[in-house]
N, C-alpha and C positions, 0 to 999 in steps of 0.2 A: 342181690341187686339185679335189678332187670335193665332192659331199654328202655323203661320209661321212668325210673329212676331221677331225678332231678339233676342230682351228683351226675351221674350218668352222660345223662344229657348236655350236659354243661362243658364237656370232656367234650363230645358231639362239635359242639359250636365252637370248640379251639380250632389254630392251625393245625396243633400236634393231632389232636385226634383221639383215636384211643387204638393203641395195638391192635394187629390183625387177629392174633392168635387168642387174645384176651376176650373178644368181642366177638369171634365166631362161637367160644366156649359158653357164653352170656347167653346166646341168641339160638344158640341150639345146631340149625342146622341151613342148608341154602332154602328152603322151601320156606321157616321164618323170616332169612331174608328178603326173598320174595315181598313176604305179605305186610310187613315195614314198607318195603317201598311201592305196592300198593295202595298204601292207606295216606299214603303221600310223605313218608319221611323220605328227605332226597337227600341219598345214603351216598359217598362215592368212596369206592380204596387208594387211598394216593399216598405212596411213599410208605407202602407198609403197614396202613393205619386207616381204619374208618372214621370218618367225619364229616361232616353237613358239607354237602357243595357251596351253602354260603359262607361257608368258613374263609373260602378263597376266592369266590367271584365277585367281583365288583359292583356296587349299587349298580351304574347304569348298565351294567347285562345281564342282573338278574331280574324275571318275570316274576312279576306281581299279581295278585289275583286279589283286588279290592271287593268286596262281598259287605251286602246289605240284608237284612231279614225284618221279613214282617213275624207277628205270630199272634195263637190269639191267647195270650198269656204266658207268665211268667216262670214257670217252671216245667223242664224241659221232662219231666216224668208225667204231668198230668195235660200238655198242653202241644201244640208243633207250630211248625211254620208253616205260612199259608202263603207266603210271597218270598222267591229271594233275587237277587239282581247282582250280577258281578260284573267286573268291569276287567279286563288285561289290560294289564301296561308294562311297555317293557322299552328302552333308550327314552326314556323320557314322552311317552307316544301313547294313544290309545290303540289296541288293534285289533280288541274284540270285546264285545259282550254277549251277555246270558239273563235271560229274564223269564221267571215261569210263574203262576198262580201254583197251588198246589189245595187239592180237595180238601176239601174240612166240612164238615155238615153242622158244627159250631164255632159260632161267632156273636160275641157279647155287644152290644149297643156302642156301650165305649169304645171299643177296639174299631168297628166298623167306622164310628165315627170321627176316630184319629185316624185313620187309613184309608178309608172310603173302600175299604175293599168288603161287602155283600156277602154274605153266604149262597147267596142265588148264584155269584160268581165262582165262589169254588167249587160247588155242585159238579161245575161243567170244564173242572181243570182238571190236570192229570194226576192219579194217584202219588202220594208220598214214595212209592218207591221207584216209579217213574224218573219221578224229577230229582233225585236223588242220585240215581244211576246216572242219568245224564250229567247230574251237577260231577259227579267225580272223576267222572270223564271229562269232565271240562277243567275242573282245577289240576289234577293231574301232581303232579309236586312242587308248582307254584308256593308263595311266599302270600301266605292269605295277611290279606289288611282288613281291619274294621275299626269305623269310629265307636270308640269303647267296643273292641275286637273281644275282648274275653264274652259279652252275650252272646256276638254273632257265631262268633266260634263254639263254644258251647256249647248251644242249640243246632248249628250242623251237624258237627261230633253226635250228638244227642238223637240225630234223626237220623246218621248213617249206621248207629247203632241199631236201631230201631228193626231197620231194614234189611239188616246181616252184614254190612258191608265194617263191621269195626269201627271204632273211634278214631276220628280225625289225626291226624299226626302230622298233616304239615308246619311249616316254620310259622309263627304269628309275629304282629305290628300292629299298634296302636297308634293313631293317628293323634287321638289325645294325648296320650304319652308322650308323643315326639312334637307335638303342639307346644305342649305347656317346657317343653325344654329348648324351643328354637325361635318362640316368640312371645313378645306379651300381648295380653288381649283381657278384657273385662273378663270375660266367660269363654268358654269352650265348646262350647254346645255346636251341633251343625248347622242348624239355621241361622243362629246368632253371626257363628263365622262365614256363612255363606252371603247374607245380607250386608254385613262390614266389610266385609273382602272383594263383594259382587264376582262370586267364584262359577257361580252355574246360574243361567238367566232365566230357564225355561223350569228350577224346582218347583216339583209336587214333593213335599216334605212326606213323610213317611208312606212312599212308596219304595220299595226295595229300587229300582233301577236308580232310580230319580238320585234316591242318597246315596249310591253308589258314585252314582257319576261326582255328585259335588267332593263325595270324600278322594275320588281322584284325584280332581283339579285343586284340592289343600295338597294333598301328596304332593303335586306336581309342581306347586308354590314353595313347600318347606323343604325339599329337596336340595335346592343350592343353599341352604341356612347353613347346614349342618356342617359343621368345623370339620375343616380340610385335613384332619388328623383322621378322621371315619373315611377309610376305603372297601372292607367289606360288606356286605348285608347282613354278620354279625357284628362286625362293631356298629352298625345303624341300629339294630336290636338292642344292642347292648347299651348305647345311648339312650337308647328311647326308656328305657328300665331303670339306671343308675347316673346319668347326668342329674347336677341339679333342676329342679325345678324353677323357672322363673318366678318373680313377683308377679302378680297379679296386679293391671291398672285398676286403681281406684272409681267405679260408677262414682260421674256427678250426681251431685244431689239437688 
C-alpha cells in the first residue's frame, strides 16, 4: 500500500488519522515526506498520527484555491493547457488571484473559437514550465475547487507532471458535486448557473480567470446551504461525494 492508495488516503481524511509509526514505515523516509507535502498534500502530526489538516479545520479557515483551465484538447498526454486562472478564498473573502496564457504553437479553430484565445497569443506567453512553477507556488497546499474539478485537476496534475514537478496531491472540491446536493436547479453547467443566479456580471465564459471568479461567487452562495452538521473541509468533501443528490427541476416545455 502506498500514500496514494485510496484506502490510504481515506484513513488521511479521518480525525484519527493513521499511526505515526505506520505511516512513516509506508512513506519511507523524511525527505518523501518532504516531497508529499511539496506536491501539495497538506500532511500535519497531531496526537501521534498523520492526517489531512482538513481533517480538523474548519470550512471558514480553510484556503481555497478555486482553479479554471483553458486547453487545446482533451487528453492530457497529447494536448496542455494554454490558460489557467485561480482565484483564493479564505473566511468567506477573495484575496488573491493568478492568471497566465501559457505557449502552445497549436490551437484548433474550434477551441480558439470557444476561447477566443489565438495562437498568435500564446506564441508570446510564457513557457509551460514557467507558469507551472509559478502556479505551484501559488497553490501551495490549498484545497483546489473546480467546476467539474476532476478535468481541471487532472490536467494540472498532467502538466506538473510533465514539467518534473510530480502529480498534484492537493485536497479537491467539486462545485458540481456540492451543487447538485445543496440545491436544485434545471442544469448545472457554469453559465447556466451563473445567468440564473446573476453570480459574476462582467463573464467572459471560457476564459480561465473569468470562470474562476463565477465558480467562487457559487462557492460563496452554497456555502451557508450546507447542513450544520458539516464542520470540517473533510466532512464538506465528504458531502460533496456521498450526500444524496437532489432532484433536478423539470425545463418548462
Amino acid at each position: 500500500m502506498t500514500p496514494f492508495d485510496p484506502k490510504f488516503l481515506h484513513r488521511l481524511s479521518k480525525a484519527n488519522g493513521v499511526p505515526k509509526k505506520e505511516f512513516e514505515e509506508k512513506i519511507g523516509d523524511d525527505l518523501a515526506l518532504e516531497m508529499l507535502k511539496a506536491q501539495g498534500m497538506n500532511l500535519i502530526l497531531h496526537s501521534y498520527a498523520y492526517k489531512f489538516r482538513t481533517a480538523l479545520t474548519p470550512i471558514d479557515e480553510t484556503l481555497f484555491c478555486i482553479v479554471d483551465v483553458e486547453t487545446n484538447g482533451s487528453k492530457t498526454d497529447h494536448h496542455q493547457i494554454i490558460e489557467i486562472g485561480a482565484v483564493k478564498f479564505h473566511k468567506g473573502k477573495i484575496i488573491d488571484t493568478f492568471e497566465s496564457l501559457v505557449y502552445c504553437d497549436t490551437i484548433s479553430d474550434p477551441i480558439a473559437e470557444i476561447t477566443g484565445i489565438r495562437v498568435e497569443q500564446t506564441l508570446l506567453a510564457p513557457p509551460l514550465s514557467k507558469v507551472m512553477s509559478d502556479f505551484r507556488l501559488y497553490l501551495g497546499d490549498a484545497v483546489f475547487v473546480g467546476h467539474d474539478a476532476k478535468f481541471d485537476y487532472k490536467f494540472v496534475s498532467a502538466m506538473m507532471e510533465r514539467v518534473g514537478f510530480g502529480k498534484l496531491l492537493n485536497r479537491q472540491l467539486c462545485t458540481i458535486d456540492l451543487s447538485e446536493r445543496t440545491f436544485e436547479s434545471q442544469r448545472y453547467g457554469l453559465k447556466y448557473l451563473n445567468e440564473t443566479y446573476d453570480l459574476h456580471d462582467d463573464a467572459t465564459y471560457h476564459r480561465a480567470l473569468s470562470d474562476a471568479l463565477i465558480t467562487t461567487k457559487l462557492f460563496a452562495q452554497v456555502l451557508p446551504m450546507i447542513p450544520k452538521t458539516i464542520h470540517t473541509t473533510e466532512d464538506l468533501i465528504a458531502f460533496s461525494k456521498e450526500a444524496p443528490r437532489l432532484k433536478r427541476i423539470k425545463e418548462k416545455e
